[in-house]
N, C-alpha and C positions, 0 to 999 in steps of 0.2 A: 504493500500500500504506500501511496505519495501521501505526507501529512505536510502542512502548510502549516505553520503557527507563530503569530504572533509576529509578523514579518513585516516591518516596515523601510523606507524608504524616498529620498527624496532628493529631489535636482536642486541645487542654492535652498533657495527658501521658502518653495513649492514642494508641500510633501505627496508626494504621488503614491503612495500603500502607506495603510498607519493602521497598522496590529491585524493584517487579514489571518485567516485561519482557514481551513478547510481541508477536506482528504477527496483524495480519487482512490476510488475501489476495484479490487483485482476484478477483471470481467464488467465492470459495466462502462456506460458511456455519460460522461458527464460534459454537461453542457455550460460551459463558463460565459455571462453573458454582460454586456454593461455596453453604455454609448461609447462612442470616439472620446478618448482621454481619459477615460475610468480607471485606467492601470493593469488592463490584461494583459499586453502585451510586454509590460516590465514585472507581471509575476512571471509568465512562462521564461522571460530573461533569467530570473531569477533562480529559478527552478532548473534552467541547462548551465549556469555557471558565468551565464555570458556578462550580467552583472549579479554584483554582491548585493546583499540584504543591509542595511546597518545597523537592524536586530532583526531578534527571532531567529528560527531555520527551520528549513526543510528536511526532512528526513527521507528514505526511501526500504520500508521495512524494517526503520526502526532504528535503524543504521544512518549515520552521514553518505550524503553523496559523493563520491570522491570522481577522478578521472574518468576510473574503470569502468566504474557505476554510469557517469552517463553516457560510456563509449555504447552502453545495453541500451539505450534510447535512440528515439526516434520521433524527427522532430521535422515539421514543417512551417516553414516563416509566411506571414505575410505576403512580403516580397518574394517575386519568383529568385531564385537564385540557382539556376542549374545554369551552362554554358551553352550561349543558344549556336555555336558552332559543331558543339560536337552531336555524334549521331545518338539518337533517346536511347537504346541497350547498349551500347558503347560505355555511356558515362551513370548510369543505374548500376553497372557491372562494375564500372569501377569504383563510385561511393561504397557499394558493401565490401570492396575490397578494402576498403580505408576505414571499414569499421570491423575488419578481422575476420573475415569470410573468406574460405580459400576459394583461388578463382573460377573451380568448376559449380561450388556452392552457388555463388555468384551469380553466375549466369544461365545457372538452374532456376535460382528464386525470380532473376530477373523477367524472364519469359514465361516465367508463371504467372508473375505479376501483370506482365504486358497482355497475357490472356483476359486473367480476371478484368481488367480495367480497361479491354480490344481496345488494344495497342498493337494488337501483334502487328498487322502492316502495315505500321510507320516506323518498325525498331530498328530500319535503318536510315531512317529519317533523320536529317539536324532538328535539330530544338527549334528551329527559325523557322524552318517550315511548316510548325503545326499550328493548328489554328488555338489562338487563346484556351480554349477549354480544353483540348486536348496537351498542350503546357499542362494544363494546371493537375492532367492526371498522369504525363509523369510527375510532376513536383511530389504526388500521393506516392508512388514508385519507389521514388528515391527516400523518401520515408521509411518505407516498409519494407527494404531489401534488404535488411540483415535480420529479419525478424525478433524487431525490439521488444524489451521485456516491459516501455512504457511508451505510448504514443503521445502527443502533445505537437494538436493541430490548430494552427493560426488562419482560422478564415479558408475552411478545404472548398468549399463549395463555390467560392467567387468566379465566376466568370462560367461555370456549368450551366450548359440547359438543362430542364427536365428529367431527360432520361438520363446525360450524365450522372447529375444526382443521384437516380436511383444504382447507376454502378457502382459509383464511391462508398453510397451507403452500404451497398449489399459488401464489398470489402470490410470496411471498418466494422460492421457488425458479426464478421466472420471474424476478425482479429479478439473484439471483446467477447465472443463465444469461446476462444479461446484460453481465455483468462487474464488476456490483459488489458491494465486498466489503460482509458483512452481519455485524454482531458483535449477539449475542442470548445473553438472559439467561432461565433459568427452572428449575423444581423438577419440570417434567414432564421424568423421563428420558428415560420411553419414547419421547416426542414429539423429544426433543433427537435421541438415538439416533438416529433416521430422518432427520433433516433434516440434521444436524452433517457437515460435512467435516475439520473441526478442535473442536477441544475443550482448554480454558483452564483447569485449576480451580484455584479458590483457596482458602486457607484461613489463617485467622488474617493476614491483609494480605498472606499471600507465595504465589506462584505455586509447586504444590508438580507440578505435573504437568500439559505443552502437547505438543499434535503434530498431525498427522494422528489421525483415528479408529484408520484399522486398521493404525498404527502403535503407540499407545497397547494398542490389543487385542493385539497381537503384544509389546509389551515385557510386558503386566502377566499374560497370562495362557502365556508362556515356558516354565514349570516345573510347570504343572498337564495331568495327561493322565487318560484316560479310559480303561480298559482293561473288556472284553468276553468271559468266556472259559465254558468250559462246567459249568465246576463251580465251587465254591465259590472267590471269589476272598482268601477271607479271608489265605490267605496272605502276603499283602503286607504284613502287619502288621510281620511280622520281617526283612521283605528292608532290609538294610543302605539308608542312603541316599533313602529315601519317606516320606513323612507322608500317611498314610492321612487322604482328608476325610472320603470315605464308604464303606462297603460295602453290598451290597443282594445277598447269594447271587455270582451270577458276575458282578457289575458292581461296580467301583471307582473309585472319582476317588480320585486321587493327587498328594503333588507331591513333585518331588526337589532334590537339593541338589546333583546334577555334571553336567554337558554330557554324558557318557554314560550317567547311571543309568537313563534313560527306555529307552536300546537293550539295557542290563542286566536290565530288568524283562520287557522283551518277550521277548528270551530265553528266558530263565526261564519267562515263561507259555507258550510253545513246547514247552518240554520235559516241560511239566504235559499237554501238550495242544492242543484245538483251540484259535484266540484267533480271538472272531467280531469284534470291532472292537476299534482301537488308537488313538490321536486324539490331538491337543491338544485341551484345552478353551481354548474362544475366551470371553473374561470378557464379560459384558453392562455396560456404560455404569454403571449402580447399581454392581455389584461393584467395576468399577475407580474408581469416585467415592469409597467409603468405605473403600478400601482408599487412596488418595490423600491424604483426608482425616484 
């Protein structure tokens, strides 16, 4: 397990992390999320060595992370950084050779990789020839060709269409099936949403909201309910206790302020009548992001 704690950091006199915490877990997929300048991109720095913490640490099973330790990771930036001269299995074959893989390993994994992620006929292709999204799945390539024992991905989906998407996915989720843990950053919700077993967000350097997905769905969307009834549900307006979000004739989204007002309200639309549906509303991944935020 990756543990985060208590790790801060700061450029002069802008502190950019001030005491985050969190763990990515062996097998699952966690989803690190926060606006432009929140500080992700200088925790995962942080986390391969690239910069120092000026407190706190990371650990990696408990253990300090040393050279070794993060020569076993695997990491993709932001920025494309592969050489757009050389040929895409050419220069995949030789990153894992620079991470300790002898060279038929190499080029074993490589052309596995360029299947899973059909590549195969462009792997004699320069880097310059591919189009943006097919870059961006070797950059995933060159990640995953030493088969690392941690992933930690900077924005994998940028520049994929659609079904890309679903190729990268169906990878990465084949890696945390695996057992290992995968900590991953980006602005596609909807995408995070589907993949995410955990979810990180940050904002302004501090960890404002971590857990499980339908743990985080369960705390944020707690006091929001959905009511169904056959007539006009406007009433809700006056019932003690509800913050009306919406009404639409017989349909309402609500929310309350007591651990019973929600069996109060149902009541009450009982005795008005029939009630065709009664619900929690379950928050979608955007709602509890900018509500975190």
């Amino acid at each position: 397990m990756l543990k985060v704690t208590s790790v801060s950091r700061s450029f002069g006199d802008h502190r950019v992390l001030d005491g985050i915490s969190f763990d990515v877990h062996p097998g699952r997929m966690t989803g690190f999320l926060g606006a432009n300048g929140s500080g992700k991109t200088t925790t995962m720095r942080i986390i391969l060595g690239v910069l120092a913490a000026q407190s706190g640490t990371v650990t990696w099973h408990g253990g300090p992370i040393t050279q070794q330790v993060r020569q076993s990771f695997g990491y993709m930036p932001e920025e494309r950084g592969l050489y757009p001269k050389m040929k895409v299995a050419e220069q995949i074959t030789w990153l894992g050779q620079l991470h300790g893989l002898p060279a038929a390993k190499a080029q074993e994994n490589t052309a596995k990789l360029l299947s899973e992620l059909e590549l195969t006929g462009r792997a004699d292709d320069k880097l310059e020839e591919l189009s943006l999204g097919n870059q961006q799945r070797a950059q995933v390539a060159a990640a995953l060709v030493h088969d690392p024992a941690l992933l930690i991905l900077d924005e994998p989906f940028s520049g994929l269409d659609p079904i890309a998407v679903e190729t990268v996915l169906r990878v990465l989720r084949d890696r945390a099936a695996g057992g290992v843990p995968v900590l991953f950053s980006s602005h596609q919700l909807a995408v995070v949403e589907r993949l995410c077993d955990d979810l990180v967000i940050i904002s302004g350097g501090s960890i404002t909201a971590s857990g499980g997905r339908e743990e985080l769905r369960a705390r944020y969307g707690s006091t929001r309910f959905e009511l169904v009834v056959d007539t006009d549900a406007g009433w809700l307006r006056d019932h003690p206790g509800v913050r009306v979000v919406e009404v639409d004739g017989p349909r309402a989204v609500f929310e309350v302020d007591g651990t019973d007002t929600d069996q109060q309200v149902l009541r009450a639309a009982l005795g008005r009548g029939a009630v065709r549906a009664f619900s929690p509303v379950v928050p979608s991944l955007e709602e509890i992001f900018k509500e975190a935020i």
